[in-house]
C-alpha positions, 0 to 999 in steps of 0.5 A: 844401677839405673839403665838408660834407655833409647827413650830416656836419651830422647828426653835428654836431648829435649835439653839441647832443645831448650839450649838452642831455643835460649841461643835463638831467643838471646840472637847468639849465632850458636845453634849450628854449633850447638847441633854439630856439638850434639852430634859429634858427642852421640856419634863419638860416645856411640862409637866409644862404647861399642868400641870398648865393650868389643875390648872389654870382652877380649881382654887382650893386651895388644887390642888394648895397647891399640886403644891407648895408642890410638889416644895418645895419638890423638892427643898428641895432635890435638896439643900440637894444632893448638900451641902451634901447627907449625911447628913441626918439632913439636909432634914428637916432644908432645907425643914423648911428653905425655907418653912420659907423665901418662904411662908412668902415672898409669903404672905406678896406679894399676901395678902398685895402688890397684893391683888387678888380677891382671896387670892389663885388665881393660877396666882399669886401665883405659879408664884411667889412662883416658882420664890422665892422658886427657888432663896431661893433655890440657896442662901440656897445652896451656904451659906450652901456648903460653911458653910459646907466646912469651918467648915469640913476644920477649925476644929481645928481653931474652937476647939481652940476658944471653948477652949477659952470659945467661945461659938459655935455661937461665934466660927463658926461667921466668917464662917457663916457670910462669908457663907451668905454673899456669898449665897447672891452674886448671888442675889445682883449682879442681883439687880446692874445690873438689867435693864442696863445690862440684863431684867430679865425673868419676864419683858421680859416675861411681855414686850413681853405679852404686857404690859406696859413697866412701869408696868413690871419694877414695877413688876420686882422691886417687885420680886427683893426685894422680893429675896432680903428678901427670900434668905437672911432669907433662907442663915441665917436659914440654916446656922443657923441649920447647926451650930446646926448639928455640935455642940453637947448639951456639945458644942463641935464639933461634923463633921458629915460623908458626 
């Protein structure tokens, strides 16, 4: 594998250079945001990779469980400040939800499919947690926003079927099905195109680090059908909980503030 050095970085940002000189020349406003984006990637990848290499040279399963914990966390509340940052009820089915989809994914991958000599081995297992955890996160949100939105915008739709003797699953079906259906867009997508239209980061990481080129379509074939299973449970365990913040014990809709 080809190293990169501090000079083949300082050629590489001349890409952000010309990025900023297009969005001045264009009048887009972006090159702040440009700049601030390039310097929280540096700083967060910088810190990242000390980070991991510290964790990598341990081995020790309970510096690695803080990682993963510490992702999880941040996930968690980054999905929550996007569906919605009032509604306090929400941290803990999020934190439970992909906590849920992720560990199982992870589980069934290291200790089942992969099988490293030890079943905490931080090679595998941050990678990979990283990789679900992040797309959990995003099938969890878009199901969750767009769950949320419809029933703030639908009540009186919703009222109408409960007073038909619906129950609140019944009543909000349609909704949720839709929710989920969309936070699995992104994911789905990704698997009819994968390979003809664009290699996915681990296979280019993995082609570029010199292995097989078979091995790293094996590989990629299994993170997608790891995503397929993690986003899909996540989408369905937070729209499941959200319905429950929504509908009191006499089932009746109750919208949060937020």
């Amino acid at each position: 594998m080809i190293e990169l050095g501090l000079l083949q970085l300082s050629l590489a940002l001349l890409f952000i250079v010309a990025a900023i000189a297009l969005a001045r020349w264009q009048q887009l406003g972006l090159e702040l945001t440009l700049l601030n984006a390039t310097a929280r990637t540096a700083f967060q990848l910088f810190a990242v990779g000390y980070l991991l290499a510290i964790v990598f040279a341990w081995r020790n399963p309970l510096s690695i469980l803080a990682v993963l914990l510490v992702m999880l966390a941040i996930a968690t509340v980054v999905a929550r400040n996007r569906i919605g940052k009032r509604l306090t009820k929400l941290l803990p089915i999020l934190a439970g939800s992909l906590l849920t989809s992720t560990a199982l994914t992870v589980i069934y991958t290291t200790g089942v499919i992969i099988r490293p000599e030890v079943w905490y081995e931080p090679r595998y297992v941050i990678p990979l947690t990283g990789i679900v955890l992040g797309n959990a996160m995003t099938s969890a949100t878009i199901a969750g926003d767009r769950l949320v939105s419809n029933l703030k915008q639908n009540q009186i739709e919703i009222e109408t079927h409960l007073s038909l003797g619906a129950t609140p699953a019944q009543a909000i079906a349609a909704y949720r099905t839709a929710a989920i259906k969309a936070g699995l867009i992104p994911t789905i997508n990704a698997m009819m195109v994968v390979g003809i239209v664009k290699l996915p980061g681990i296979i280019t990481g993995q082609l570029l680090g010199g292995v097989d080129p078979l091995n790293a379509a094996l590989y990629q074939m299994l993170i997608m059908f790891m995503l397929a299973f993690s986003d899909l449970l996540a989408a369905i365990l937070v729209t499941n909980g959200i319905r429950r913040l929504f509908f009191n014990e006499a089932a009746q809709l109750v919208v949060p503030r937020g």
